[in-house]
C-alpha positions in Angstrom: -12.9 3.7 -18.0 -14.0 3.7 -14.6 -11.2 1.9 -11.8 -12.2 -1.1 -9.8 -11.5 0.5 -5.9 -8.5 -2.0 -5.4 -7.3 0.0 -8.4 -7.2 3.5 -6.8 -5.9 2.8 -3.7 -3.2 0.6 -5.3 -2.2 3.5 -7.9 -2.8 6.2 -4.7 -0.3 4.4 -2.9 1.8 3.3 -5.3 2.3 7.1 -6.4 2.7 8.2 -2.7 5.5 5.9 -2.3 6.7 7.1 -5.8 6.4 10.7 -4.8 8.1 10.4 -1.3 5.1 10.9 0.8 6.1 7.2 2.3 9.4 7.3 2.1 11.8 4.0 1.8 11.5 2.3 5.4 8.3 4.4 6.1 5.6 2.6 7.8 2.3 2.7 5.9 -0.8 3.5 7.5 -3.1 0.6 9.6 -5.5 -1.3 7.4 -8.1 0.6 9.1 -6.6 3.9 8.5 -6.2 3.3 5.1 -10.0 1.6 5.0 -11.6 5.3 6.7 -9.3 7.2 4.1 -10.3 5.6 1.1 -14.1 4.1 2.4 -13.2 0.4 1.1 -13.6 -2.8 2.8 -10.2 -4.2 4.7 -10.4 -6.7 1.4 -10.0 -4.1 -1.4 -7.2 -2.9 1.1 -6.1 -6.6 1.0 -5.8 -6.6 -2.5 -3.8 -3.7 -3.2 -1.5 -4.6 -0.5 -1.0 -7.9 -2.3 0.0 -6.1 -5.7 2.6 -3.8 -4.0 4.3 -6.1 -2.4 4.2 -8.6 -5.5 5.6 -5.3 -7.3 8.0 -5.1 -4.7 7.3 -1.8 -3.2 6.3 -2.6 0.0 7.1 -5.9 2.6 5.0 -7.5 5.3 6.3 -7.7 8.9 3.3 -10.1 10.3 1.9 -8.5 13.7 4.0 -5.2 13.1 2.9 -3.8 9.8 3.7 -2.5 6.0 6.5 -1.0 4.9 7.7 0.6 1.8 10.2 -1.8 0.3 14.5 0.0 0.9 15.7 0.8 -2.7 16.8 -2.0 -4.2 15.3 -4.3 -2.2 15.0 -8.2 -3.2 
């Protein structure tokens, strides 16, 4: 069954956080870095960014980025 694209990218980055590529305390890419990568709008970026941080694997510093959630994290 074919994957809304809020879908893959969440899953993509979900499993790159999983997998080490962006470690704990890693900065994730720009909104438009991840926009080019994947060729989404900045609102299916939006929407996966709201799922991993409601999952708890990534938190929002407003102005200054994304960043994968420390182990443990609250």
């Amino acid at each position: 069954m074919p994957k809304y694209p809020y879908e893959v990218v969440t899953d993509t980055i979900r499993q790159r956080i999983q997998d080490g590529t962006y470690p704990p305390g890693s900065k994730l890419p720009s909104r438009a870095e991840l926009c080019a990568e994947f060729g989404v709008s900045d609102i299916v970026i939006g929407s996966a960014m709201r799922i991993l941080k409601a999952e708890r694997l990534t938190e929002t510093l407003p102005g200054v980025g994304v960043y994968v959630a420390e182990a443990g994290a609250p």
